[in-house]
C-alpha positions in Angstrom: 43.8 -21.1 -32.0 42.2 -18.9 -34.6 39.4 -16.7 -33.7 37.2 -15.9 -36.7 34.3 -13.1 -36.9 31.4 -14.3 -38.9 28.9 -11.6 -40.3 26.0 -13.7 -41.4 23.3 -12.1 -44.2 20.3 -10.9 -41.9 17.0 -13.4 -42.3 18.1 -15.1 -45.3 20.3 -17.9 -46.1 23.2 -18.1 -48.6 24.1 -21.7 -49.5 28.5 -20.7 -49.8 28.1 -18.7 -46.6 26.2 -22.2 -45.8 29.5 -24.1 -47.1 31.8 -21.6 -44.9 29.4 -22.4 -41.6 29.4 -26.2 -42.6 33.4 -26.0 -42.9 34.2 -23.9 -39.8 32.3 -26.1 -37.9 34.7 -29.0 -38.8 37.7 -27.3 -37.4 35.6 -26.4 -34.5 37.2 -25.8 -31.4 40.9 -25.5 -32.8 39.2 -22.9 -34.8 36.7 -20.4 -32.9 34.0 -18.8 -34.4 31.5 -16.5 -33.5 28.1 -15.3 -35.6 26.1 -12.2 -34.2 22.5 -12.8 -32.3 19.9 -12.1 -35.0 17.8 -14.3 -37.4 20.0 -16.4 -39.5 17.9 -19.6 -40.7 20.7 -21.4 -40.9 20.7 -25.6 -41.3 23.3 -25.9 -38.6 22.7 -25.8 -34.7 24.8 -22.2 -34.0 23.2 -21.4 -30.5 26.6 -22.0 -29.0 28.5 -19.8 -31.2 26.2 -16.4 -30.7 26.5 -13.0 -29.6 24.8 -10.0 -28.6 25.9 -7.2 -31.6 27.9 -5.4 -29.2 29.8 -7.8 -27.7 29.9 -9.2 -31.0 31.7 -5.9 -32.4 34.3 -6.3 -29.9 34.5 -9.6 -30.5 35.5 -9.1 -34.2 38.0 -6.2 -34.1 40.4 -8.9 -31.6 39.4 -12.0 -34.0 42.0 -12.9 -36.8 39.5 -13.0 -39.3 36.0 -11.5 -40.6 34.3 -13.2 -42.5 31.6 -10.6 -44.3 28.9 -12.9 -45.9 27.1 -12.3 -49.0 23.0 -12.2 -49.2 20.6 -11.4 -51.7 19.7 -8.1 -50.2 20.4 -9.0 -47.0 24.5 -8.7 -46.9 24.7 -6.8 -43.7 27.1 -3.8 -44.6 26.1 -2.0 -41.6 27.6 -4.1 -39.1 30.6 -4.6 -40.6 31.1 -1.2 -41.3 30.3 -0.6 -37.6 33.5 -2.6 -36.9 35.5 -1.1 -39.4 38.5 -3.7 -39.4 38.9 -3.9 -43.8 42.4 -5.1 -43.5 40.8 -8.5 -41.8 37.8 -8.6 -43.7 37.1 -10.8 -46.4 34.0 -10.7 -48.6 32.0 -14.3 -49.1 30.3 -13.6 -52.6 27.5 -15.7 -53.3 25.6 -14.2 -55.9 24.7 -15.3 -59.2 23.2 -13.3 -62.5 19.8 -15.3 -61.9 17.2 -16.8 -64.1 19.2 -16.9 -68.3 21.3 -14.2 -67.5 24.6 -16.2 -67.3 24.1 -17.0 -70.7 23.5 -13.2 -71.7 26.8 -12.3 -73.3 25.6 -7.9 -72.9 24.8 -9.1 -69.2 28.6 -11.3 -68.8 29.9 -8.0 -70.4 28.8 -5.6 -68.1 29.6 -7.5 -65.3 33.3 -7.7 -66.6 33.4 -3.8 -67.2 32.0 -2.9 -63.9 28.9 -1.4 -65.6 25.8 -4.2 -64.5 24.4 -3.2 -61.4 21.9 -6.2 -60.7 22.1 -9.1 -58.7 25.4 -11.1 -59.4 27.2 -7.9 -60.2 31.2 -7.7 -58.9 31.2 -5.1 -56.0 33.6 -2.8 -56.3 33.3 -0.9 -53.1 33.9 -4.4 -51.5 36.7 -5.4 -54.1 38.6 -2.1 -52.8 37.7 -2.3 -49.1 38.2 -5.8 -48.1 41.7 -7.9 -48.1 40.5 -10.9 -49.8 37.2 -10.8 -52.2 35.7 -15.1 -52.6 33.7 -15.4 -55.6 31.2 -18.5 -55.9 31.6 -18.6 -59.8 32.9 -16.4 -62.8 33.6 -13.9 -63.6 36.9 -13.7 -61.8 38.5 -10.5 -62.2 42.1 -9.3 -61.0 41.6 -9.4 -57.0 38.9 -12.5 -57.2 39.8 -15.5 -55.6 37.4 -18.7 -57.4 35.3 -20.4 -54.5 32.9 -22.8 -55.3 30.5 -24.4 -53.8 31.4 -27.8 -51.7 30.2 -31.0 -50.3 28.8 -29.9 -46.8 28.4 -33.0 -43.9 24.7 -32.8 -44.2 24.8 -33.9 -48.3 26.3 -37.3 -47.3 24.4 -37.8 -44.1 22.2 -40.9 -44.9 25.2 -42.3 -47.4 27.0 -45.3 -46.1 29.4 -47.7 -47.8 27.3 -50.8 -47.9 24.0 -48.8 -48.8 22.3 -50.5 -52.1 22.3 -48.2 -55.0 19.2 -49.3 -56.4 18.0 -46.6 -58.4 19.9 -46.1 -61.6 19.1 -42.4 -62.1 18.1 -39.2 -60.2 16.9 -36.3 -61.7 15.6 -33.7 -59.4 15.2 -29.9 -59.7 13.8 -27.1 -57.5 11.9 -25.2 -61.0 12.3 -26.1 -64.3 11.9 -22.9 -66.0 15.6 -21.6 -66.3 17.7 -22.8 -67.8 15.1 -24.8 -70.4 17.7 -27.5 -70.3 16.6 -28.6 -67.2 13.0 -29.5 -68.5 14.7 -31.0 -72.0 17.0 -33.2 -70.1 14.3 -34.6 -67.8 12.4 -35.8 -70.7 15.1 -37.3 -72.7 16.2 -39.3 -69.4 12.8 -40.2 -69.0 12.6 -41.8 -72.8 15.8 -43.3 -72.3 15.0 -45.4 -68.6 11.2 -46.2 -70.1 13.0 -47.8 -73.9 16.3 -49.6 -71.6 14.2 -50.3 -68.6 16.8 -48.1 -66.1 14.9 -47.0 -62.8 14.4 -42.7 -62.4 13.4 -40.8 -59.5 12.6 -37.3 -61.1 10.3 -35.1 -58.1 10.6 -31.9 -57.7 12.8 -30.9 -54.4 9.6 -28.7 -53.3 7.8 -31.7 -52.9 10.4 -32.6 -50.4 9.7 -29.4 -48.0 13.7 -28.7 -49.0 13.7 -25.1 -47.9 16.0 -24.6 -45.1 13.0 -22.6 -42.9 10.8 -25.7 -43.4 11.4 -29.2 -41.2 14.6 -31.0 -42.1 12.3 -34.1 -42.3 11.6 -33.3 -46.4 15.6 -33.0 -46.7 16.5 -36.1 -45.3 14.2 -37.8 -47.3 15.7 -36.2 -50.7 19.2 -37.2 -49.5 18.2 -40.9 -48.2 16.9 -41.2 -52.1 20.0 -40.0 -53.5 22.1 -41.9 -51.8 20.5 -44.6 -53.0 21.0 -43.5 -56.4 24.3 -44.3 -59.1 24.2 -41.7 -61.5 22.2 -37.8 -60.7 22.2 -35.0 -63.6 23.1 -31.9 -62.6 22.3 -28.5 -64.3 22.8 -24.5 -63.4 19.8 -22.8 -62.2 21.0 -18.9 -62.0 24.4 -19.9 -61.7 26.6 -22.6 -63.1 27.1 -23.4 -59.6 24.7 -25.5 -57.9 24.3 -27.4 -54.6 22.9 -30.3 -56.7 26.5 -30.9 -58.6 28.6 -31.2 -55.0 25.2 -33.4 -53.4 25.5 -36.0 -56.1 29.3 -36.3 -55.8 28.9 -36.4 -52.2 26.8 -39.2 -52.1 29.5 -41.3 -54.3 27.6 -41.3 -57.2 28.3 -40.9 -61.3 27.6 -37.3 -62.4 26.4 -36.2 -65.6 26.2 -32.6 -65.5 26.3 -29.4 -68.0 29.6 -28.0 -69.0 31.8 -27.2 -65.7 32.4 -23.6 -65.6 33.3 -22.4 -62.2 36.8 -22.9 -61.8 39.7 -21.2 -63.5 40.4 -22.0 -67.3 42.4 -25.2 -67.6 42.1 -26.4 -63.9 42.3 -29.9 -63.5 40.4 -30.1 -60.2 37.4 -31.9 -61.5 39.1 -34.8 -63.8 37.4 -37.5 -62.4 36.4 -40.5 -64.2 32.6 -40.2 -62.7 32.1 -36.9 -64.2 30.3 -37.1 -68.0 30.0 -33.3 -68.9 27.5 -31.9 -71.9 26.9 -28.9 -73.7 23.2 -29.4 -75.0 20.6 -31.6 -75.1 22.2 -33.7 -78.1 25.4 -34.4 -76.0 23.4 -35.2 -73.4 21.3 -38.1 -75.0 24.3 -39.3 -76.4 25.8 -39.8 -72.9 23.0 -41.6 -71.8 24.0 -45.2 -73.5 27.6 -45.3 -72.3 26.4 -43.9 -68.4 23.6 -47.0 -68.5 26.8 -49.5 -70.0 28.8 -48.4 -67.0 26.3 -48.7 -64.4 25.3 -52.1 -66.0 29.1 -53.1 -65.1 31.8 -53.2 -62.7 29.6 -49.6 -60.8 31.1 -50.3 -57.8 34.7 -51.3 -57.8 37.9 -50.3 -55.6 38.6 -48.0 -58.0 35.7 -45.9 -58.0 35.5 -45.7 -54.3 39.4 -44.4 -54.4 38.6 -41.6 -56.5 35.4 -41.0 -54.2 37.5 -40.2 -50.9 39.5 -37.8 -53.1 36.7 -36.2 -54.1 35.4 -35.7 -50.1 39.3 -34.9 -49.1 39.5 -32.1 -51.8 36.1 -30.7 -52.6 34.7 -31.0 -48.8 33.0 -27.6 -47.0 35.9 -28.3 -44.5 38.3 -27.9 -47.6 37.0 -24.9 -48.6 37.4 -23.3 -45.7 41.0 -24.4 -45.7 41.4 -23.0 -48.8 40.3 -19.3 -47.7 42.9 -19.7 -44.5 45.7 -20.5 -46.9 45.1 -17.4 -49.1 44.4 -15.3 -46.0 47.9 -16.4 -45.3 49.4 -15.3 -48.3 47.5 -11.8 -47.6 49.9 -12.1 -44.3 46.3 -11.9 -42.5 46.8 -15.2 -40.7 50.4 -16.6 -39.4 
């Protein structure tokens, strides 16, 4: 059995430290983990899986792994430097530049020579101390391992084979204020279903109470509409990474999404046939007619639900997790 040590950020969630809970508790109990006693508002029931910071501490310097779990100013350096076990420890980072800055080439820049020291910055003193550094998206220096985002159990929950897609196109962002591409690409799907009479759900996810502190109620309701839905648009708030590109493959549905670019340069991880990638708002409009031709035709045959449980087998939370025990092995941390 493998005993992982898992220091949460300290009153805030992180949605990959999210993905790392959602994961470990799929291998749950061949795979023990336990999270210290202090607010964490986390989606996930974790009352079993608590301690007191003490026993906690003692806890961590037996466990096989630590787990040290980025948070926008919340990353709890303390405690883990309170247990002091660095040649276990590997560093979750889920930070992104924010608001345009990932398209700032001076930003991308300074992050790459070490010199930006705001919020989606590389940290060094981390990248030195810990065995393995996880990175949610680029840049991905020498000692960065790429780990995105992934399909957590909760994105598929109201999803079910025999579920009627009857909505032809979901389009729903938290803000619409960065990137602009989020606002433009609403209104030319909007154009598009009114002149070819497709059907659009296109709230807001605040209207849906979808903050993790507030009542799950408002989240179930956004993912019983998505499942519901064949094709959902996806575009990069602060990062290129987003919850909203794994939810819509999660709930089996045809992705149209702007240019991938969180894995390593020619990866082939993503070559699906459901995925319809676009640089601006011109590639985007010209997707449109051959999405609504293929959602107007064979939508749901064998073939497309193949390629589906690949895309849960290889892009699940639980595989994620997997994916940082097999480089911890490598790093001769695990057996």
């Amino acid at each position: 059995m493998k005993r992982c040590a898992l220091i949460l950020p300290i009153a805030q969630a992180d949605y990959l430290g999210n993905t790392i809970i959602d994961g470990l508790l799929q291998f749950y109990p061949e795979t023990e983990f336990k999270i210290p006693e202090y607010e964490y508002p986390s989606p996930f029931d974790l009352s079993t899986h608590n301690l007191a910071e003490n026993d906690f501490v003692n806890y961590a310097k037996e466990a096989d792994l630590i787990f040290l779990i980025w948070g926008k100013n919340s990353t709890n350096f303390k405690l883990a430097e309170k247990i002091g076990q660095w040649n276990k420890t590997i560093f979750i980072d889920g930070s992104e530049l924010g608001k345009n800055n990932r398209f700032d080439s001076v930003i991308k820049n300074k992050v790459l020579d070490g010199t930006y020291d705001g919020i989606g910055k590389i940290d060094t003193e981390m990248l030195k101390k810990c065995k393995l550094y996880f990175r949610r998206e680029k840049p991905y220096i020498s000692g960065i391992v790429p780990l995105p985002f992934g399909i957590e159990s909760r994105y598929f929950s109201s999803y079910k084979k025999e579920i009627k897609k009857d909505i032809d196109f979901f389009c729903i962002f938290g803000q619409d204020e960065y990137p602009q591409m989020r606002r433009h690409v609403r209104k030319v799907l909007i154009d598009f279903c009114k002149k070819n009479n497709f059907s659009c759900t296109k709230d807001r996810t605040d209207g849906f109470n979808f903050d993790d502190k507030r009542k799950l109620a408002g989240r179930d309701e956004y993912f019983s509409l998505l499942a519901r839905c064949k094709v959902g648009i996806s575009v990069g708030g602060g990062g290129f990474d987003t919850a909203r590109f794994w939810e819509i493959l999660g709930n089996n549905c045809i992705l149209l999404t702007e240019r991938i670019d969180i894995f390593l340069p020619k990866s082939s991880v993503l070559d699906y046939k459901r995925i319809f990638q676009f640089d601006s708002q011109d590639d985007f409009a010209n997707l449109l007619p051959k999405v609504g031709m293929m959602i107007r035709g064979n939508y749901s045959d064998e073939a497309f639900n193949l390629e589906y449980r690949d895309i849960l087998q290889k892009h699940s939370s639980k595989a994620r997790v997997l994916a940082v025990f097999n480089e911890a092995k490598k790093a001769g941390i695990l057996n």
